[in-house]
N, C-alpha and C positions, 0 to 999 in steps of 0.2 A: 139392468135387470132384463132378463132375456123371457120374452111370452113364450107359454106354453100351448104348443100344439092344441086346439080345439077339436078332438074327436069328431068326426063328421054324423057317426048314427051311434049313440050313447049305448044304447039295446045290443047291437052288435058286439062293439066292446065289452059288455057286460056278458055278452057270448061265450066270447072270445077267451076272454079271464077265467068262467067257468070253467071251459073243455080245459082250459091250462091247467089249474088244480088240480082237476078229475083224472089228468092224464098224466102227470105228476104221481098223486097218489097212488095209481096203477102201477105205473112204471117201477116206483121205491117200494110195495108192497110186494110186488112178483120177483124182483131181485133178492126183499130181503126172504121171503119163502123159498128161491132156490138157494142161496145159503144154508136156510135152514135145514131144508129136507133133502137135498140132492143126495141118495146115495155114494160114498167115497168120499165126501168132505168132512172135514171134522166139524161137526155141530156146537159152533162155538160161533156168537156170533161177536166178532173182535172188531175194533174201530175202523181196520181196514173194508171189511163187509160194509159196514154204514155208510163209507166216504165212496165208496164204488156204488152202493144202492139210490144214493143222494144224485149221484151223477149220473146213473141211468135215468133214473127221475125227471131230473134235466133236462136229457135226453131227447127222454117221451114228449114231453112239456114242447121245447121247441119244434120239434116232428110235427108234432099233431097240431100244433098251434099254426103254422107254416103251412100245412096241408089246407086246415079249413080256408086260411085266407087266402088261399091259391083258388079253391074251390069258390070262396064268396066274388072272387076281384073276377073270375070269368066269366065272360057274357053266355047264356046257357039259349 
């Protein structure tokens, strides 16, 4: 049985997981809105739009999550 990593500041982590969600949700809300409304596309939104909104999502999620922890691990 292999231990699991001990988070060092619980609060951070619980930070950390927030902005994930937050930026997640962003991410897949603004993709699936330019589907929706972008002028010249067809206003349909088809499984293809979700699997690409999902992964901008993603995206965002890893971005921003990568940023703040570059920004917290730097000595200021």
């Amino acid at each position: 049985m292999t231990n699991q990593p001990v988070p060092e500041d619980p609060t951070w982590e619980a930070k950390r997981r927030r902005a994930g969600i937050a930026a997640f949700l962003v991410g897949a809300a603004a993709s699936i809105a330019f589907f929706a409304f972008f002028p010249g596309l067809p206003h349909v939104i088809d499984w293809g739009a979700i699997i690409v909104s999902l992964s901008i999502g993603g995206l965002a999620r890893w971005a921003w999550q990568s940023r703040i922890t570059k920004n917290h691990a730097t000595p200021r």
